[in-house]
SEDRENSE-585471 format. One record per residue (C-alpha): x, y, z. Coordinates in Angstrom, 2 decimals, padded with zeros to 5 digits. Example, Ala and Ser with C-alpha at 12.3 -4.5 7.8 and 13.67 -1.06 7.14 Angstrom:
REM residues 2
+---------+---------+---------+
:       u :       v :       w :
+---------+---------+---------+
:  012.30 : -004.50 :  007.80 :
:  013.67 : -001.06 :  007.14 :
+---------+---------+---------+
END
This chain:
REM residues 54
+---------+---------+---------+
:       u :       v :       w :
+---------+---------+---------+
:  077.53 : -054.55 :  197.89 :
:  074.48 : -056.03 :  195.97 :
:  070.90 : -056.18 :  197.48 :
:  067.44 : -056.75 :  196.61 :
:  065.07 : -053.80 :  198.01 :
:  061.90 : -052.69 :  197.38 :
:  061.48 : -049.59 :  195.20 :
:  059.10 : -048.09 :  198.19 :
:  062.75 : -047.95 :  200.33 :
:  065.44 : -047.26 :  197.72 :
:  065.60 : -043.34 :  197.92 :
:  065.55 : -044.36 :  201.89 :
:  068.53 : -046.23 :  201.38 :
:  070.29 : -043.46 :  199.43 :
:  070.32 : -040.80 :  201.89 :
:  071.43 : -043.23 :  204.31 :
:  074.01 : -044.67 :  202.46 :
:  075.24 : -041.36 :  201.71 :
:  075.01 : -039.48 :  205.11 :
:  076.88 : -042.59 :  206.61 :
:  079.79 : -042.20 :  204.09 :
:  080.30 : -038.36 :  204.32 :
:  078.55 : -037.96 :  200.71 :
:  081.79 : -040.06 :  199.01 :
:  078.83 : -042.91 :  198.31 :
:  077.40 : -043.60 :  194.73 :
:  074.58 : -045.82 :  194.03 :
:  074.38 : -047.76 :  190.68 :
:  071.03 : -049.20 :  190.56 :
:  068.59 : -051.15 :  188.24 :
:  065.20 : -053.32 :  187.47 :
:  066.08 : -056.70 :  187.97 :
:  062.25 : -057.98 :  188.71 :
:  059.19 : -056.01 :  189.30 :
:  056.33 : -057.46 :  191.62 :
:  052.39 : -057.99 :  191.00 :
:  050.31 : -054.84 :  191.29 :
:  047.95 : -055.57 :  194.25 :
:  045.23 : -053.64 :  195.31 :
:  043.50 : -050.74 :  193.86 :
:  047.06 : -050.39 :  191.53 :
:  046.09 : -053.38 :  190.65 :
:  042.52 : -052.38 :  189.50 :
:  043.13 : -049.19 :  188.08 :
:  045.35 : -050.87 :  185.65 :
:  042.94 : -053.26 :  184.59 :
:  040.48 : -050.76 :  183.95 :
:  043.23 : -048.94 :  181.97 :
:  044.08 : -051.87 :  180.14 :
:  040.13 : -053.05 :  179.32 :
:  039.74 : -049.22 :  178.14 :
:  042.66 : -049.09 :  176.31 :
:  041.36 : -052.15 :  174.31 :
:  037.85 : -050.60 :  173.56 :
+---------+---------+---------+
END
């Protein structure tokens, strides 16, 4: 099975996935995209970022 999920409910997804299949589940998994920081993320990065560049 292949599916696009948010980080935020990935390790949700494990346990279920696992308690469902009696622990005989494995999970490959990787980065295909990553969405824009929103937010105070978002703002703390930039100020990273400008500092960084000081």
């Amino acid at each position: 099975m292949q599916a696009n999920i948010s980080q935020s409910k990935l390790f949700d997804q494990i346990i279920d996935l696992r308690s469902q299949t009696l622990v005989f589940a494995t999970l490959d998994w990787s980065f295909e995209r990553m969405a824009e920081p929103t937010g105070r993320v978002a703002d703390d990065l930039f100020e990273q970022h400008r500092a960084a560049a000081e």
